[in-house]
C-alpha positions as a Markdown table, in Angstrom:
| # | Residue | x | y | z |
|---|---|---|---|---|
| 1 | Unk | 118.7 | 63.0 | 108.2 |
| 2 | Unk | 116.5 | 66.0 | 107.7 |
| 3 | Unk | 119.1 | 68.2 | 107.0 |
| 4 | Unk | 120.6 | 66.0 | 104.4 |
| 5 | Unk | 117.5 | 65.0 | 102.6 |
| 6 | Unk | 117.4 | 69.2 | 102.3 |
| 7 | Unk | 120.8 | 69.3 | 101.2 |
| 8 | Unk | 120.0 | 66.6 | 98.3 |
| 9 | Unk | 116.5 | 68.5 | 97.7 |
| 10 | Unk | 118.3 | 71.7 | 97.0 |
| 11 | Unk | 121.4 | 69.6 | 94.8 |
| 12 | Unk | 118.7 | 68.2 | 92.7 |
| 13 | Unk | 116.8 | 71.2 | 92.0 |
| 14 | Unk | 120.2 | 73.5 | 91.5 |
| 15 | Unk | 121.6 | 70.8 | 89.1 |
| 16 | Unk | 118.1 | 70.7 | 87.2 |
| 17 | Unk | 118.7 | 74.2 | 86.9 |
| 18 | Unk | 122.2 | 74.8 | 85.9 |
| 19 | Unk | 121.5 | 72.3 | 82.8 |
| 20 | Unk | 117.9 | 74.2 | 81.6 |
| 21 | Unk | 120.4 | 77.5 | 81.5 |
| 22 | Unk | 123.1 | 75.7 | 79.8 |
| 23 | Unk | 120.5 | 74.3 | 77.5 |
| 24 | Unk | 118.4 | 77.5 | 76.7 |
| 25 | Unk | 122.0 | 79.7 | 76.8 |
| 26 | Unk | 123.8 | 77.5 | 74.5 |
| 27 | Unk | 122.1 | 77.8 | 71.0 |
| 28 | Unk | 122.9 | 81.9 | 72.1 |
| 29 | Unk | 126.2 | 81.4 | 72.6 |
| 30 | Unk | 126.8 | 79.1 | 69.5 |
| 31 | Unk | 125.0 | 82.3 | 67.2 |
| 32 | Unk | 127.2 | 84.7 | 68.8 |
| 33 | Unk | 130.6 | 82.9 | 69.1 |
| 34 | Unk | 129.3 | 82.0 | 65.3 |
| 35 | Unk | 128.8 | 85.6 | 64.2 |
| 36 | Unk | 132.9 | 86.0 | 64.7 |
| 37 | Unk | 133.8 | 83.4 | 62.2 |
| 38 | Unk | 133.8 | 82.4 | 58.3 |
| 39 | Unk | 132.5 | 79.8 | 56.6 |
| 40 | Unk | 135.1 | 77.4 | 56.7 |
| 41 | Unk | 135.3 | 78.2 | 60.4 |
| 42 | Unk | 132.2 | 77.2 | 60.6 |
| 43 | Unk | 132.3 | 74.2 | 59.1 |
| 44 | Unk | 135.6 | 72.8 | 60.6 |
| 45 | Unk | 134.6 | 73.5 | 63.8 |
| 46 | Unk | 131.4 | 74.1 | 65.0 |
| 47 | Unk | 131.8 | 74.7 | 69.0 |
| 48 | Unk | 135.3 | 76.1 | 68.3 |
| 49 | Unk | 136.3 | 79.4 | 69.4 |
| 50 | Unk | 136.7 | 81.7 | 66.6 |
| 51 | Unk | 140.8 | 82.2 | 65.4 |
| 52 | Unk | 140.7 | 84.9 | 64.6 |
| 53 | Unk | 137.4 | 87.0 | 65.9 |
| 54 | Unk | 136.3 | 88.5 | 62.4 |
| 55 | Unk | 133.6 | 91.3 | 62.4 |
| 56 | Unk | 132.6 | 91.5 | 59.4 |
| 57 | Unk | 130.0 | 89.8 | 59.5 |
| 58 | Unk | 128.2 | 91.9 | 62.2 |
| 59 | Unk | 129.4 | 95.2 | 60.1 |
| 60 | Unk | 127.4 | 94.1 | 57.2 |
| 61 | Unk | 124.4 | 93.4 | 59.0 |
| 62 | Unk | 124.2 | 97.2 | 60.2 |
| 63 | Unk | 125.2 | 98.3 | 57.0 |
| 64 | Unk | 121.9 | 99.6 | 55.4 |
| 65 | Unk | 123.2 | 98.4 | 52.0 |
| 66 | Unk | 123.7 | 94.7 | 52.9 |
| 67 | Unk | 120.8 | 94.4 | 55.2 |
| 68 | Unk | 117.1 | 96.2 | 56.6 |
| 69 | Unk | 117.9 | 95.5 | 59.9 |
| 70 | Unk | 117.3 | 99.0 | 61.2 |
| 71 | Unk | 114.2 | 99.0 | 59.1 |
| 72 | Unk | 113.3 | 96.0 | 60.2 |
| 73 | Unk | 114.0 | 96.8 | 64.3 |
| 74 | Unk | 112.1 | 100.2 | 63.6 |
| 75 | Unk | 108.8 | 98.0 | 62.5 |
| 76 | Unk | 109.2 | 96.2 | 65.5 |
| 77 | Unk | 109.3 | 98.7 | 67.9 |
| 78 | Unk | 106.8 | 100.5 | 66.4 |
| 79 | Unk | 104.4 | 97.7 | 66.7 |
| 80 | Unk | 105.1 | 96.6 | 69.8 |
| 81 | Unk | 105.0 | 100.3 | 71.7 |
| 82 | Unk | 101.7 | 100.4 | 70.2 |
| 83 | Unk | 100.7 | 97.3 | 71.1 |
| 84 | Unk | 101.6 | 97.9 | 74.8 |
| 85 | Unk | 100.3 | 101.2 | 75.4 |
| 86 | Unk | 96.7 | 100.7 | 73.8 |
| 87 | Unk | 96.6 | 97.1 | 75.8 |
| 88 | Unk | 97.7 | 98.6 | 79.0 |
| 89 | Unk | 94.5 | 101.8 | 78.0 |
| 90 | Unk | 92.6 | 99.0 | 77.1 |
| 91 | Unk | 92.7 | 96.6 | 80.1 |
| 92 | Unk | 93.3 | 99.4 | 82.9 |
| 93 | Unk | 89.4 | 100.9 | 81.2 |
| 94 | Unk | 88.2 | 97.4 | 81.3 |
| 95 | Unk | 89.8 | 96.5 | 84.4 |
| 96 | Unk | 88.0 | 99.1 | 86.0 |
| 97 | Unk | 84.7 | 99.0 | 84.8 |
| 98 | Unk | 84.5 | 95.2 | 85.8 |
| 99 | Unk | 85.8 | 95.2 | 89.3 |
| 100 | Unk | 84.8 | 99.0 | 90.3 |
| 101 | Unk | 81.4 | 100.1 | 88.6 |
| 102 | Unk | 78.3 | 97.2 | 89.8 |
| 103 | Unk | 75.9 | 97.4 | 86.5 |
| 104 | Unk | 74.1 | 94.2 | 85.3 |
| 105 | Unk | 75.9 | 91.4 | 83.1 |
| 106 | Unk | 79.1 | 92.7 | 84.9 |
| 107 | Unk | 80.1 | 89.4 | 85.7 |
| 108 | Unk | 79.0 | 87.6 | 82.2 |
| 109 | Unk | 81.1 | 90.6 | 80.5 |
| 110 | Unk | 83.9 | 88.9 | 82.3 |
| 111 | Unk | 83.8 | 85.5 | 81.3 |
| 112 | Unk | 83.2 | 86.2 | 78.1 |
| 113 | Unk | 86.3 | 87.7 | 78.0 |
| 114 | Unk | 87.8 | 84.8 | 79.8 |
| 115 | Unk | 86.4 | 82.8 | 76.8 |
| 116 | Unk | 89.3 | 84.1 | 75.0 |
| 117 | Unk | 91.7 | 82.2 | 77.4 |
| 118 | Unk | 90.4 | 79.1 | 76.0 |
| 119 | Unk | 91.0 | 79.2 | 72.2 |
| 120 | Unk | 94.8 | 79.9 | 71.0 |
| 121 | Unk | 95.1 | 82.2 | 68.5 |
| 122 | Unk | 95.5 | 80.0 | 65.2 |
| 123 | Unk | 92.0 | 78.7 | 65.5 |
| 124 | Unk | 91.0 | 82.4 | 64.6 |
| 125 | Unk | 93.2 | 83.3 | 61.6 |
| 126 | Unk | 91.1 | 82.5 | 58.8 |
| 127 | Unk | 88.1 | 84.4 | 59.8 |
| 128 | Unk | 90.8 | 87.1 | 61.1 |
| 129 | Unk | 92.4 | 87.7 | 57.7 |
| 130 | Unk | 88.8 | 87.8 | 56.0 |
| 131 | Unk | 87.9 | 90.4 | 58.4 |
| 132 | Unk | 91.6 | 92.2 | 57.9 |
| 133 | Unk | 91.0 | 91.9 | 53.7 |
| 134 | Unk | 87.8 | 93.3 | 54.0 |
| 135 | Unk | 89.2 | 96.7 | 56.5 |
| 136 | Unk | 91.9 | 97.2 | 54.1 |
| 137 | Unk | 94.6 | 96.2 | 56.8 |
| 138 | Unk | 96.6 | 94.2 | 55.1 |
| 139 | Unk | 99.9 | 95.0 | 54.5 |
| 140 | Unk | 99.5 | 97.3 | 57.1 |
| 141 | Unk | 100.8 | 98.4 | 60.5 |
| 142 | Unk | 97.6 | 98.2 | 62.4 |
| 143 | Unk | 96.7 | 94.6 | 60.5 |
| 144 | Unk | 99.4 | 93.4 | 63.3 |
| 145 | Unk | 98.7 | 95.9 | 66.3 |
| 146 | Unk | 95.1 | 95.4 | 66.4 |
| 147 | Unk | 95.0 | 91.2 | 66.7 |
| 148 | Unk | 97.9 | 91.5 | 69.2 |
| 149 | Unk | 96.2 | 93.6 | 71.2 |
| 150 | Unk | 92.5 | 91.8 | 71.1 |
| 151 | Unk | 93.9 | 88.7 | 71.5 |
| 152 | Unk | 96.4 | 89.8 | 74.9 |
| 153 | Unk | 93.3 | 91.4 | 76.1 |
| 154 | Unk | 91.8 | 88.3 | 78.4 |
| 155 | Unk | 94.9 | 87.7 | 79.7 |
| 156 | Unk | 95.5 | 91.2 | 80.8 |
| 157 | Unk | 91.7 | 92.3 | 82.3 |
| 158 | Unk | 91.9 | 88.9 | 84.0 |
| 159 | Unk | 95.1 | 90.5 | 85.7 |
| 160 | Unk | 94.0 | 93.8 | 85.8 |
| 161 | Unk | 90.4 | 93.1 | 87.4 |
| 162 | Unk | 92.0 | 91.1 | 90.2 |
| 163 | Unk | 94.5 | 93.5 | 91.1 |
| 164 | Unk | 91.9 | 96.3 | 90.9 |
| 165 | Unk | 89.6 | 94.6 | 93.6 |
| 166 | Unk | 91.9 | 94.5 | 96.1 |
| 167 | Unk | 92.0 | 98.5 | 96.3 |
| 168 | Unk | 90.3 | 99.5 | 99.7 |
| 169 | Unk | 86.8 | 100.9 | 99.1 |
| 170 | Unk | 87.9 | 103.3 | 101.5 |
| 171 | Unk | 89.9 | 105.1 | 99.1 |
| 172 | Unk | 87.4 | 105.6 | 97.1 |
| 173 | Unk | 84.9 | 106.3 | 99.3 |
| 174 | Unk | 87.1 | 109.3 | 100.7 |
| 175 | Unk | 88.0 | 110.4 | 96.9 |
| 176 | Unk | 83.9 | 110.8 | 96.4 |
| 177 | Unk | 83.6 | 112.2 | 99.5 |
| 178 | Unk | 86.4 | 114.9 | 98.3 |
| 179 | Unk | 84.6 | 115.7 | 94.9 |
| 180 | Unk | 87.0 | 113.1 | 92.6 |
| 181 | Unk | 85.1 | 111.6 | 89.7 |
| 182 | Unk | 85.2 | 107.9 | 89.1 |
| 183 | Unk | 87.7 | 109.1 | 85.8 |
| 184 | Unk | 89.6 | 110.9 | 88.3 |
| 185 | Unk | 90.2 | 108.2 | 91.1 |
| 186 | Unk | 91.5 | 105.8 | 88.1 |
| 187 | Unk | 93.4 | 108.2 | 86.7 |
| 188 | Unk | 95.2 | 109.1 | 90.2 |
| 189 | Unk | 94.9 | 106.8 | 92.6 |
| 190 | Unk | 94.3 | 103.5 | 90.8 |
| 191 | Unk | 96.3 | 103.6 | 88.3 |
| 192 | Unk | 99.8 | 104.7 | 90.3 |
| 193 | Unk | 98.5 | 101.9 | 93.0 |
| 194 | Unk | 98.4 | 99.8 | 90.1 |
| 195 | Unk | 102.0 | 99.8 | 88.7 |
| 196 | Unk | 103.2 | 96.4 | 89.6 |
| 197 | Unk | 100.5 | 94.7 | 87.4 |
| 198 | Unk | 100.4 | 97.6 | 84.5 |
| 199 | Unk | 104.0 | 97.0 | 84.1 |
| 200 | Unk | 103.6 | 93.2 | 83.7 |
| 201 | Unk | 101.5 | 93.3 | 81.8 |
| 202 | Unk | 103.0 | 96.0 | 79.4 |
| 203 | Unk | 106.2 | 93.5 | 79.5 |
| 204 | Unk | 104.1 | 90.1 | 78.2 |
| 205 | Unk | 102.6 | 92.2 | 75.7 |
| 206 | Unk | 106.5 | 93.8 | 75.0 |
| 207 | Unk | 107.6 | 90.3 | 74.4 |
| 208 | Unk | 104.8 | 88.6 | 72.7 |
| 209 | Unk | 105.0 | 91.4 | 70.1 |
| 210 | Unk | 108.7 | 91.3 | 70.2 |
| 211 | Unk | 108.6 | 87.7 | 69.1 |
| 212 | Unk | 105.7 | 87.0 | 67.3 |
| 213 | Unk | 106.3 | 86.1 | 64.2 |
| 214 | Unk | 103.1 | 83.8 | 62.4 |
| 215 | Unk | 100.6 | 87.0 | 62.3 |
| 216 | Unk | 103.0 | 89.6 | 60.8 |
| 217 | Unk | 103.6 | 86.9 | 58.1 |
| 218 | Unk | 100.2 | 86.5 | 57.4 |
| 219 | Unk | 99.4 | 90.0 | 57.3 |
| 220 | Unk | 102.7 | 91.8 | 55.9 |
| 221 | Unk | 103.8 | 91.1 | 52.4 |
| 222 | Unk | 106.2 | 94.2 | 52.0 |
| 223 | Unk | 109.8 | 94.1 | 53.5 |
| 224 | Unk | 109.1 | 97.6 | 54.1 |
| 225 | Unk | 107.1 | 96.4 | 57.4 |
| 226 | Unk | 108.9 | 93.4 | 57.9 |
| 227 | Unk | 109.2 | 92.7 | 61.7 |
| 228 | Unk | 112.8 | 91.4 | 63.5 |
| 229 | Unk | 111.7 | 88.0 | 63.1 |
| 230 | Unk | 110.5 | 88.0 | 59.6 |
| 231 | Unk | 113.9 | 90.3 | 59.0 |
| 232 | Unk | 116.0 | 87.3 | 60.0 |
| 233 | Unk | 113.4 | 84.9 | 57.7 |
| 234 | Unk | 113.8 | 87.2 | 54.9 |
| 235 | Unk | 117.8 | 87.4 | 55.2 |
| 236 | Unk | 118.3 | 84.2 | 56.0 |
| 237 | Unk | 116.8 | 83.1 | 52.6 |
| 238 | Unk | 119.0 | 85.4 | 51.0 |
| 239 | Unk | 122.0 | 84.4 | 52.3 |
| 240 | Unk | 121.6 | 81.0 | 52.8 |
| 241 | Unk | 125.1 | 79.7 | 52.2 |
| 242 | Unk | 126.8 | 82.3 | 54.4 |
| 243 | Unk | 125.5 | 80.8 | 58.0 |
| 244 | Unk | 128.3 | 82.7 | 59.8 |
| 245 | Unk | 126.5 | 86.3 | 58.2 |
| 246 | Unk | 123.0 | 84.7 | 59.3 |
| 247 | Unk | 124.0 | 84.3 | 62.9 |
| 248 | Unk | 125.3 | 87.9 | 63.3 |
| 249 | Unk | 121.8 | 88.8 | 62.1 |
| 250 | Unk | 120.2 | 86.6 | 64.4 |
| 251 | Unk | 122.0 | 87.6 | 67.2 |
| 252 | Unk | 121.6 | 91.2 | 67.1 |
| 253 | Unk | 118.1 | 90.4 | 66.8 |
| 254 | Unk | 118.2 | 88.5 | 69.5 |
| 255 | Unk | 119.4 | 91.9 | 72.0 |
| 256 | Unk | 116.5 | 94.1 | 72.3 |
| 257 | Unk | 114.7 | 91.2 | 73.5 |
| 258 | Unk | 117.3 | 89.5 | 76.0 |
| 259 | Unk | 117.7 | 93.1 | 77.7 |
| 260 | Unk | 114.0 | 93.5 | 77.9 |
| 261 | Unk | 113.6 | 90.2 | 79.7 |
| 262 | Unk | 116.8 | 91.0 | 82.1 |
| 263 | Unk | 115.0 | 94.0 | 82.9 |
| 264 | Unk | 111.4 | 93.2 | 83.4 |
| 265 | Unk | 111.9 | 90.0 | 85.2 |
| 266 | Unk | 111.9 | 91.4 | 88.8 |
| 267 | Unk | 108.6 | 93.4 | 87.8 |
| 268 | Unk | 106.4 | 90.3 | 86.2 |
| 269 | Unk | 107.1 | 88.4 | 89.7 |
| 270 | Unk | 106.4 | 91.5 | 91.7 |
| 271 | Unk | 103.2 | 92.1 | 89.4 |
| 272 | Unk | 102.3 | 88.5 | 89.7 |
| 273 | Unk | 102.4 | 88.0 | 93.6 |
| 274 | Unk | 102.3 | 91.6 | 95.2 |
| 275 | Unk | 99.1 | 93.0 | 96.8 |
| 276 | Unk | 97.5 | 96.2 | 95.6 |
| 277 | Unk | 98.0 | 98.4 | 98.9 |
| 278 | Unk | 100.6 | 97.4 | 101.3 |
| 279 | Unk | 99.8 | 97.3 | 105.1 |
């Protein structure tokens, strides 16, 4: 009875599972498949397999006369490798300085960044914009790097500091001991120890950036630094009565971010739930 009540266990959660993938793959699939057809493909048949495959559509979104989607998927990386590298400088400084170096108001340092955790971004964005108006950042690059990466910041220390305290004092003990600088054992010892969280934490940041879409349109106004997501805004708008030319856009946009996620899922678990040294 045991056995089978496993058997059921694991038929439950497997079937729960197989329909949340069909669920979150299917509007993919429908933009893709949709991508290959006409109009009046479209319309007649919906879930239909496109007869025949037409790839127009998807030609004219990378043509740089009919659409800025290289312009647009430039922006976007450029934000987002910014993004990433000064949050991953950022937290790894931070990191440090609050689980390493004992100084007083260490610990009230940390919870006030742990504040942050509490209050989702929105409540912020009036004050945020004021303050963006009055730097002269609107319309500007760093207008969407600089939010992105204050408001990942308590999320990533948090992350960070914990992995950072479970490196052996030893180590660092014997690094003094050998004339190495507290710069120095971050630079090489922490830090390479550190990977597994560094890199999940550079991949959250990669796909909140990748995806965000509310602060760039606050803060952008030019198409010149329109972002992916305000690209496929901005062209569905324009070409509102050609759906089957909006879902090629949409799925091309759509790439970058499902290979990032096929690659980095092994390393947010590993980040998550490894130790920092290894026994």
């Amino acid at each position: 009875m045991i056995v089978d009540g496993n058997k059921t266990a694991k038929t439950i959660q497997y079937t729960l599972l197989i329909a949340l993938a069909v669920l979150t793959l299917l509007p993919m699939l429908l933009a893709l498949v949709g991508g290959f057809k006409n109009l009046a493909q479209l319309r007649l048949d919906l879930f239909g397999w496109p007869d025949p495959f037409l790839w127009e559509n998807y030609v004219d979104v990378l043509h740089p006369k009919r659409s800025r989607f290289f312009l647009s998927l430039f922006n976007s990386m450029l934000i987002m490798s910014t993004t990433v590298m000064l949050g991953v400088i950022l937290s790894s400084f931070a990191g440090f300085a609050l689980s390493r170096i004992k100084f007083p108001g260490r610990e009230l340092i940390f919870n006030f960044f742990l504040v942050g955790l509490l209050f989702p971004p929105a409540v912020a964005i009036l004050p945020l914009y004021v303050q963006l108006k009055n730097m002269y950042l609107l319309d500007n690059y760093f207008g969407v790097i600089l939010p992105q990466v204050a408001f990942a910041l308590p999320m990533q220390i948090m992350l960070v500091r914990s992995f950072f305290k479970q490196i052996p004092m030893e180590l660092e003990e014997s690094a003094t001991i050998d004339g190495c600088t507290q710069l120095q054992f971050l630079v090489r010892i922490v830090i390479p120890l550190s990977k597994p969280v560094l890199t999940t934490i550079a991949i959250l940041a990669m796909v909140g950036s990748w995806n965000s879409y509310f602060l760039p349109l606050l803060i952008l106004n030019s198409e010149k630094y329109f972002t992916l997501p305000m690209g496929v805004m901005s062209f569905a708008s324009q070409y509102v009565y050609n759906w089957p030319l909006v879902l090629a856009y949409i799925t091309l946009a759509m790439v970058p971010a499902v290979i990032f996620y096929m690659l980095a899922q092994k390393y947010i678990i590993e980040g998550l739930t490894s130790g920092a040294v290894k026994q």
